[in-house]
N, C-alpha and C positions, 0 to 999 in steps of 0.2 A: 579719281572717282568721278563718275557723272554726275551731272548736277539733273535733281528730278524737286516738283515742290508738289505737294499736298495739301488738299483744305479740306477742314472736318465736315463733315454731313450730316452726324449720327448724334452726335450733342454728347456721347459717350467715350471717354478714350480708353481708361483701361481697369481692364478684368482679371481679378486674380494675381493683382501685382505686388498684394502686401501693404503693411505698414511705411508711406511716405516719413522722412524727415526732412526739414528745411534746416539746413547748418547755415543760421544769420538771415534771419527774417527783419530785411531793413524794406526798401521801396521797392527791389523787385524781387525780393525773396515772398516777402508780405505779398505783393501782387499777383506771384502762380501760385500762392495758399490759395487766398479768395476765387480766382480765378476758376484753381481745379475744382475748387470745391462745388461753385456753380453751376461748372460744367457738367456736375456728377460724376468725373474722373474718382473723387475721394471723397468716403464720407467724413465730417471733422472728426468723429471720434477715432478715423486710422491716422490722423495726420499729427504728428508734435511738431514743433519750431521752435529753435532756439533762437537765446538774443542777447548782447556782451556784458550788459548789467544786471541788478538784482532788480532796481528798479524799474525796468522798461518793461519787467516777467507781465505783472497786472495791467495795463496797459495794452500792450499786444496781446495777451488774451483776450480781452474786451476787444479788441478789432477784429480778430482774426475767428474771433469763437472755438479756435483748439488747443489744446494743451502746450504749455510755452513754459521751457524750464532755461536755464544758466548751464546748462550739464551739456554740453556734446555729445562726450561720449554715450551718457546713458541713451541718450536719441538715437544716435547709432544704431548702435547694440541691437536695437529693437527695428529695425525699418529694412525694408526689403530694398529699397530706390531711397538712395541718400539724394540730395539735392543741395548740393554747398552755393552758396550766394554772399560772400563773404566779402568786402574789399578786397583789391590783390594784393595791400600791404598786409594785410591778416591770414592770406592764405598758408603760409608754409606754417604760419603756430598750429592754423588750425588740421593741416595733413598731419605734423609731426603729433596731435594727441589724438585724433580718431582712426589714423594708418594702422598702428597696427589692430587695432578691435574691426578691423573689416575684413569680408570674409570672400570669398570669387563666387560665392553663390549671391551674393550682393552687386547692385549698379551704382556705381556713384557719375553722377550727373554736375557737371560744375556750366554755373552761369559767370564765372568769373574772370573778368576782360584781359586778354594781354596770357593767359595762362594756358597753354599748350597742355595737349595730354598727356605728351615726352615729359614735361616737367613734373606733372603729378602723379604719375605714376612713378618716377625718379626720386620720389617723395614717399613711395608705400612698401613697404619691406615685404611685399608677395604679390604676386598678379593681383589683380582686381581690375573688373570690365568699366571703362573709364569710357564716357561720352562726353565729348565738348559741345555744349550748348549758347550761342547768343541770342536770347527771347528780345523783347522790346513790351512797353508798358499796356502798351494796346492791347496785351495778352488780358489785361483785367477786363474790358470790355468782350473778350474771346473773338478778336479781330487783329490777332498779334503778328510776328511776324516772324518764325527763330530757326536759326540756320545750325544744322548740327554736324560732329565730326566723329566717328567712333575712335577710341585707340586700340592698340596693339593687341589689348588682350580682349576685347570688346566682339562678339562675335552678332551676326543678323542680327539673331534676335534681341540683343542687347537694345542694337539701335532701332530694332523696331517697335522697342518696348517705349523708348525716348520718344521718337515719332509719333506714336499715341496720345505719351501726355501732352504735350506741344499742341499734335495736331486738334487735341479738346479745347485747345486757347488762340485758333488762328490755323496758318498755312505754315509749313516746313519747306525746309530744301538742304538737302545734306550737299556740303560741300569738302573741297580739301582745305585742310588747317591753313595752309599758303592763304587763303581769301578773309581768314576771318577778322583780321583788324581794316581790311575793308568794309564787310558784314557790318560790323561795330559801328564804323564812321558813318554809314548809311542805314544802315536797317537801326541801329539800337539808338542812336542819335539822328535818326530822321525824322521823327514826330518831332523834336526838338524846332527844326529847322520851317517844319510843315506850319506849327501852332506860332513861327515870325509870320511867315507870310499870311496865313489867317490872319491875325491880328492887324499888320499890315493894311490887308484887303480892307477889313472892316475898317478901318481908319478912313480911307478913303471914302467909305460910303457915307461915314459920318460927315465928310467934310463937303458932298454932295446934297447932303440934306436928308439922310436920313436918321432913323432913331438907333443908335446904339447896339442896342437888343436884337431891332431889327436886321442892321448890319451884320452884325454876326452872324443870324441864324441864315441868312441867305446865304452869304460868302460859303458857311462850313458846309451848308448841304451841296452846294455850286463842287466845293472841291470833293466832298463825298460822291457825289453824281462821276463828278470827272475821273476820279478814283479807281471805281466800278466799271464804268467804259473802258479802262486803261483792261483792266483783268479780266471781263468777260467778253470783250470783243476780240480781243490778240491782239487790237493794232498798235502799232507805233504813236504814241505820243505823238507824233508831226504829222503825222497822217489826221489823226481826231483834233487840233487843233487846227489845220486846215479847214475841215468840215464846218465852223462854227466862224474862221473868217472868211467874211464875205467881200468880194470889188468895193471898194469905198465905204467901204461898212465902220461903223464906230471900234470894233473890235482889233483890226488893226493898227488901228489909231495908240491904244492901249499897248500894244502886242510894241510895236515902237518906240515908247516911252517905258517901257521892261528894257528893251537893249539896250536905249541909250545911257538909263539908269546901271548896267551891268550886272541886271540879275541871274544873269545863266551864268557868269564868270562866277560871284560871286559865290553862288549855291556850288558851283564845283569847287571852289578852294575850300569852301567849308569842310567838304567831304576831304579833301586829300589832308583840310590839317588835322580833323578829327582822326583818319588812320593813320598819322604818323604818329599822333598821340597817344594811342591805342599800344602800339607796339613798344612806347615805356614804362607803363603804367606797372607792370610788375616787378619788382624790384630784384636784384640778385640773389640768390641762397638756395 
């Protein structure tokens, strides 16, 4: 399949989609509640969330503002767009007791790492349009970043229903399943890697003499600025970092003490150990 990405415009994604459920409102189940909700994808009183205790029900209500029960299935039952965000050690309890209460006029949407849509549909005792989604956290800010796969029985509009919610929390890009515990190690674990080097950065400012506070909020807008240049100019990263060093300039100074430090090696192992990691995280069954 081509790879195409998308960013939202309209602050709006979707119309007419029904009652949402989130199966496992943990940190990014809880994140595309709040998120959609912002976005006005959803309003809270279409949206339930479930969550694994009795005690965590009041709690996540009070954060999330919508209905949050212990029940699955009843959540189900009732949602046009399921939205599973479950650990991948919890996924197969949680296919085997909501599988069969789902119905092909129903989407079920899994943000859940390592889990092919071969496997969960292998998991539901009738067709049902199955979309593999990996989001990232920055969807809560609606600057996120989540790459989607349809499966077998998943037709356009399935996934153009997916690409909506999504593209209300960020940019899209549908890929083949083959890429996505790379997606994972990069996109879902890239803020991870982004907020070392921020920090990093600001460290350094501190240690040049400046305030803390102010460290920070320079470095992050410096890498937000750099960001943005990356996406709406088209260029190459080595192209816009040339731009900026100059003959003799302090900048390459900097840019040289990066190599000799082994920050470009580094950041790539990261990523390769992340998607190797990526591809055990779901366990056998």
């Amino acid at each position: 399949m081509s790879e195409r990405e998308e960013q939202n415009t309209t602050g709006s994604a979707t119309e007419s989609t029904g009652r949402l459920a989130v199966v496992g409102a943990g940190k990014m189940g809880g994140t595309l509640v709040r998120a959609l909700i912002e976005a006005g994808s959803y309003r809270p009183e279409d949206v339930v969330a479930t969550v694994g205790h009795e005690t965590n029900v009041e709690r996540a209500r009070e954060r999330l503002g919508v209905e949050v029960t212990t029940d699955n299935r009843a959540a189900v039952q009732r949602a046009g767009l399921v939205l599973v965000c479950v650990k991948p050690q919890l996924l197969h309890q949680v296919l085997e007791e909501v599988g069969p209460l789902l119905e092909p006029d129903q989407l079920l949407v899994s943000v859940v790492a390592s889990a092919g849509t071969s496997y969960i549909e292998s998991h539901l005792p009738r067709p049902v349009p199955v979309v593999r989604a990996m989001p990232n956290t920055p969807a809560l800010m609606r600057v996120g970043m989540t790459a989607l796969a349809p499966g077998r029985h998943a037709l356009p509009e399935h996934l153009a229903r997916a690409e909506a919610v999504f593209g209300a929390v960020g940019r899209t890009v549908v890929l083949d399943e083959v890429h996505f515990d790379a997606v994972t190690a990069l996109g879902a674990s890239g803020p991870a890697y982004g907020y070392v080097v921020i920090e990093a950065l600001a460290e350094g400012g501190v240690k040049v003499g400046l305030p803390r506070h102010v460290a920070t909020e320079v470095v992050t807008q410096a890498i937000l600025g750099a960001a943005t240049m990356v996406l709406q100019t088209g260029k190459h990263p080595a192209l816009l970092k040339d731009d900026v060093t100059t003959p003799a300039g302090c900048t390459i100074d900097g840019l040289l003490e990066l190599e000799a430090g082994g920050l470009r090696v580094s950041l790539i192992k990261a990523v390769m150990e992340s998607a190797r990691r990526s591809g055990e995280l779901l366990p056998p069954g």
